[in-house]
N, C-alpha and C positions, 0 to 999 in steps of 0.2 A: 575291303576285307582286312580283319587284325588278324595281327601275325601270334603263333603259339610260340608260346615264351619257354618251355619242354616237351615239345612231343612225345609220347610213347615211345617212339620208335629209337629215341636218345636215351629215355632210361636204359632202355635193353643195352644199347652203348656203352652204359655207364655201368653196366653190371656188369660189364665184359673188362672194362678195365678195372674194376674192384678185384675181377678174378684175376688181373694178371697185376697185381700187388703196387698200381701205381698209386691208388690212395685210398690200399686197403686197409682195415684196422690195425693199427699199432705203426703201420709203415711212417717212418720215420724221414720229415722231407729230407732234401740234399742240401749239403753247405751252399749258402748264397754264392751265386757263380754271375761273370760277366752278364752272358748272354743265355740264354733258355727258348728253345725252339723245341726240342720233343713236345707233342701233343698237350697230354697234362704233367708235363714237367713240373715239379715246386722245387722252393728254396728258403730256407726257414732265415729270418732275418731279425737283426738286435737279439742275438741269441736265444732263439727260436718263439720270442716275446708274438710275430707275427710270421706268417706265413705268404710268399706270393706264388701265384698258380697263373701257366700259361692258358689252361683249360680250353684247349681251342676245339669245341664240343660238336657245333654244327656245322664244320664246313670239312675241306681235305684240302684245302690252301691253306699255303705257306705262313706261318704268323711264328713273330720272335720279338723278346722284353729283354731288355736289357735291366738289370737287377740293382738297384742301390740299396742303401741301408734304410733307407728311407722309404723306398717305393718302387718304380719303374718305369721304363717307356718302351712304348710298343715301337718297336724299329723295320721292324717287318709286319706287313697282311696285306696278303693279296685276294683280298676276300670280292667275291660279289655275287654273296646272296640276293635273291629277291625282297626285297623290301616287304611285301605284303608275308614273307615267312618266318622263321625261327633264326638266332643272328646267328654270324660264325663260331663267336665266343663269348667269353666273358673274362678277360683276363684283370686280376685282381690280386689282393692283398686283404687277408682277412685276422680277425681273431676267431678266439671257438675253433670248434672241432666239426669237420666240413672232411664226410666219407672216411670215419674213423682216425684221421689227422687232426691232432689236438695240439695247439699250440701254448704257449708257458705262460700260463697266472692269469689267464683270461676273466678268472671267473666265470666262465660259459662250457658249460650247460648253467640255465638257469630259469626259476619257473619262474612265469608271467607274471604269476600274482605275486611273488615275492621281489619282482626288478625293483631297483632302487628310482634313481635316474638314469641309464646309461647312456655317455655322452661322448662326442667323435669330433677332432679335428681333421680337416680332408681340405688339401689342396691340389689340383688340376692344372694342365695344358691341354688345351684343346686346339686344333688345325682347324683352318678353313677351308678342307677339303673331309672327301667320305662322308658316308650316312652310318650314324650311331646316334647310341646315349653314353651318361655317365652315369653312374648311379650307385650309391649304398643295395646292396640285395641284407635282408634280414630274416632268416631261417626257422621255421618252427615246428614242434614236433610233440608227440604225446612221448614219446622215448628220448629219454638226456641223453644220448649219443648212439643213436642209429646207424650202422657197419656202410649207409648206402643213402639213397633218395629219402630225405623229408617229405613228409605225408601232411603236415599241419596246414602249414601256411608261406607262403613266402611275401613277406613286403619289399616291395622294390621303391624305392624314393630317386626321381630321376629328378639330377638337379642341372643337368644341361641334357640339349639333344640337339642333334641337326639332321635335314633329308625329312623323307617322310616314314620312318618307322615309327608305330605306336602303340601303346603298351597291350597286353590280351584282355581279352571280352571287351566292353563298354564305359562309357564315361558316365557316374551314377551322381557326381559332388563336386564342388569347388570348397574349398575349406582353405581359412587361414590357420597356419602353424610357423613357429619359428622364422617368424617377421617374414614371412612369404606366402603369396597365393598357391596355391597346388589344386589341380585336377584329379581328381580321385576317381581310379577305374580300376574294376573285378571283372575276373573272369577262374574260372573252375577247369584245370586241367589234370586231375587226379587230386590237388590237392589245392586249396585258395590262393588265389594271387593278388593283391592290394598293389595296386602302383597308384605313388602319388609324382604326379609330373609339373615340375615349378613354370609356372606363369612368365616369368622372368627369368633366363635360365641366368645361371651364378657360379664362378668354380672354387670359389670359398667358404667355408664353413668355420667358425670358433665356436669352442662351446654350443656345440650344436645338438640338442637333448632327442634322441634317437624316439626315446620310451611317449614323446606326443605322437608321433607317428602309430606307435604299439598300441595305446589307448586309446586313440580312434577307430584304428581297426578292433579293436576289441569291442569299442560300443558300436561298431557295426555289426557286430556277430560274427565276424569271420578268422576270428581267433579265440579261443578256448584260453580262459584265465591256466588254467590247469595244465597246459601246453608249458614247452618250453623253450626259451630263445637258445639256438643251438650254437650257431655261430654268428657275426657280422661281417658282412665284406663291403671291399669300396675298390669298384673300376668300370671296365666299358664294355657293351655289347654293339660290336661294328656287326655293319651290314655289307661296306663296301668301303675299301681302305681302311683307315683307322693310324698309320700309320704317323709318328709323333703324338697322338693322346700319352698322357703324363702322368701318374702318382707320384705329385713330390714329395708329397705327404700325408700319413696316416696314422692317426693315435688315437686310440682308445681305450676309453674304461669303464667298466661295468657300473661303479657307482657314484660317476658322476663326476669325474675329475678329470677327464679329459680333458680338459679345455675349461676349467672354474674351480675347480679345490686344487687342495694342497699336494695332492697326486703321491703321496709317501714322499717327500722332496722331490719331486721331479719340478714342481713349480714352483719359483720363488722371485723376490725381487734382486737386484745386482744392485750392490749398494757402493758406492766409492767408500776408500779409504781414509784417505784427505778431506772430503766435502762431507762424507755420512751421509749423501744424496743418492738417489735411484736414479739408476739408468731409465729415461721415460722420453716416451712418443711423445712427441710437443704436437700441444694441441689435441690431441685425442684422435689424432690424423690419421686414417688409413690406407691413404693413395701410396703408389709404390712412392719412393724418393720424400717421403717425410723424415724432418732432421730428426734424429735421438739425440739426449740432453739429459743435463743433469737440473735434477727439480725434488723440492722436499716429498720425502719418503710418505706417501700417502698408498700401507701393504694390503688394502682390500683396493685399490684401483687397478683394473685391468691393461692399463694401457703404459703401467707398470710391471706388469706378470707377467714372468716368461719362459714358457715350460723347454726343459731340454731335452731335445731330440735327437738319438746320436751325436752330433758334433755341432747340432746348430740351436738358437737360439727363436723361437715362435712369441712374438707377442698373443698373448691373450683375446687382447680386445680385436684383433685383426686378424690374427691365425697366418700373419705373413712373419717375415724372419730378418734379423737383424744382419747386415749388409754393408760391405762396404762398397761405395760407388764407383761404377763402373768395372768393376771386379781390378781396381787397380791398385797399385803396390807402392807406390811412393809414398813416404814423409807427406802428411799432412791430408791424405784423402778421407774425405767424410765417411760418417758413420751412419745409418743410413735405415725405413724399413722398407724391404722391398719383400714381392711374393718369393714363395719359395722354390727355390730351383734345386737346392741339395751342389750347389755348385763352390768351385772355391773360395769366389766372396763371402760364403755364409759360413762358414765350417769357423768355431772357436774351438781352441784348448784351453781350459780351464788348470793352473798348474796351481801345485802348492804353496809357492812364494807368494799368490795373492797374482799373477797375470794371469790373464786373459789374452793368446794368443792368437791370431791370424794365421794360420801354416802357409796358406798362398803368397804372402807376402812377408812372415818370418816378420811379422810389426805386433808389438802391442796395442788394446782397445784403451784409449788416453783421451784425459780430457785436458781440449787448448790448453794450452799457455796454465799449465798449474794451477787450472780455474776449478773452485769450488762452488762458485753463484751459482743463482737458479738459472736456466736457461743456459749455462752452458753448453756449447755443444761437442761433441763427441769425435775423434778421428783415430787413426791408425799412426802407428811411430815406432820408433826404433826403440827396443825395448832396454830402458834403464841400468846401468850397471854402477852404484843398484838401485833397484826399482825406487822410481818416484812414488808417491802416495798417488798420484795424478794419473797411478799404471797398475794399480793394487784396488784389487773387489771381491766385496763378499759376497757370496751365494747366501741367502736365506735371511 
């Protein structure tokens, strides 16, 4: 038996908190806070750019996120739904405007027939305990910002799962998208539900083009061009546990720069000052603990591109984050790319003087021994007085 992904008997919930103004229109979330355990608590974050919501919809156990700028972790759920049911929650981190909560520049509302590409970088932790998913959910609607419950469509794209929860109605398709197999299964609970569920499950995503998903379900009929993508989210629907599931990471952009354009500056290459070389992933490597290096400036290669996210640094071509090893703090520790944890290792200050600082270790990002060559590689150091060329980078 599949499990319904919103019963009835939840809208009517959900009407009830609309009425008591926890994410009725215009309400405004709450400043980002450590921890968030009220039911549908939110916390508007990167300056209300994104929104995370505890939403803990289906159960009356205990569930708590602990809030970054970046994303969250579930620290608390004590959840244990039945499996063959509806999950406890869905706690998450979105753009768009999701039960009259609109978050800043989104771009969303937006009609179908007019999306661009919209594209998402999403990185995850996932335990080796409890039954969940992870999953983008994608929102749709014949009204650009409805006070409550979408009536369109909802895509859900599950790109990890564990235990046996499986998505509502039927398995109709396998389809290749975005270098992955996916299962593709509908079902009709008041309004269309598409979930495509990866073959492979994966907890990384770069440049990851949301709108193949959109255009599939569209030439299957179960989206209306004339409909409108309302909002996008990314996180998890536990069944049982869930506790340490991860958003270390979330960005998106309506047309297309997520994770591949120029994103208004938000992505660009780091060029030394001394060498006129780029900060680059050697080898084109994506495993955690691949060196960074300096190598001739080649500004359409990805594995050069590195969007900034809050305080850290995302390669492109991996959507993991630049790092120093072992999160440690002495003279001479490598510079490094590992996934993203939003942790002290990763955090740059980007200062006017031309550094690029480490706050955890109060080091500059430096290359060896005053080396301009290619293949240089990269480490942490005690910041020049005054700055070396070998400790001074350009953004753009």
């Amino acid at each position: 038996m599949k499990w319904r992904l919103r019963p009835i008997a939840v809208t009517a919930a959900l009407g009830t908190v609309v009425a008591a103004a926890v994410l009725s229109a215009g309400a405004a979330p709450a400043a980002a806070a450590p921890v968030i355990c009220e039911q549908y608590g939110t916390a508007g974050v990167q300056g209300g750019k994104y929104i995370v919501q505890n939403n803990r919809w289906g159960a009356s156990t205990a569930q708590c996120i602990d809030v970054s700028n970046a994303g969250f972790t579930v620290t608390r759920a004590d959840h244990d739904n039945a499996t063959n049911g509806p999950p406890a929650s869905y706690p998450s981190i979105y753009a768009g405007c999701h039960y009259g909560a609109c978050t800043a520049g989104s771009g969303l509302p937006a009609r179908v027939s007019s999306l661009n590409n919209p594209r998402a970088t999403f990185n995850i932790s996932t335990p080796n305990s409890g039954e969940w998913d992870a999953a983008f959910d994608l929102w749709f609607d014949a009204a650009a910002n409805p006070p409550g419950q979408n009536y369109g469509a909802e895509v859900m794209i599950w790109t990890n799962h564990r235990g046996r929860p499986q998505p509502i109605g039927g398995r109709i398709a396998t389809v290749n998208l975005e270098g992955g197999t996916w299962d593709v299964w509908f079902g009709n609970i008041g309004w269309n539900v598409i979930s495509y569920v990866r073959t492979v499950p994966a907890n990384t995503f770069a440049n990851f083009s949301l709108k193949a998903f959109v255009n599939d379900s569209v030439g299957r009929g179960k989206i209306d061009p004339n409909w409108y993508m309302t909002s996008v989210q990314a996180g998890f629907e536990p069944w049982i546990g869930a506790a340490g599931l991860a958003v270390n990471l979330f960005d998106f952009n309506v047309n297309g720069n997520a994770a591949g354009g120029d994103g208004g500056g938000d992505v660009s290459v780091i060029r030394g000052v001394a060498s006129s070389r780029c900060v680059d992933v050697a080898g084109w490597g994506k495993n955690d603990g691949t060196p960074v290096q300096l190598y001739d400036c080649f500004p359409n290669n990805n594995n050069q591109r590195w969007r900034r996210v809050g305080n850290t640094f995302v390669s492109l071509d991996s959507g993991k984050c630049l790092d120093v090893s072992g999160g440690r703090t002495n003279n001479g520790a490598a510079v490094q790319l590992w996934t993203c944890l939003n942790n002290g290792a990763q955090q740059w200050v980007v200062n006017g003087n031309g550094s690029i600082v480490n706050p955890n270790s109060g080091k500059c990002l430096d290359a060896i021994e005053f080396g301009t060559a290619n293949g240089t590689r990269l480490q942490i150091w005690d910041c020049g007085n005054p700055l070396g060329g070998n400790q001074q980078w350009r953004w753009g």
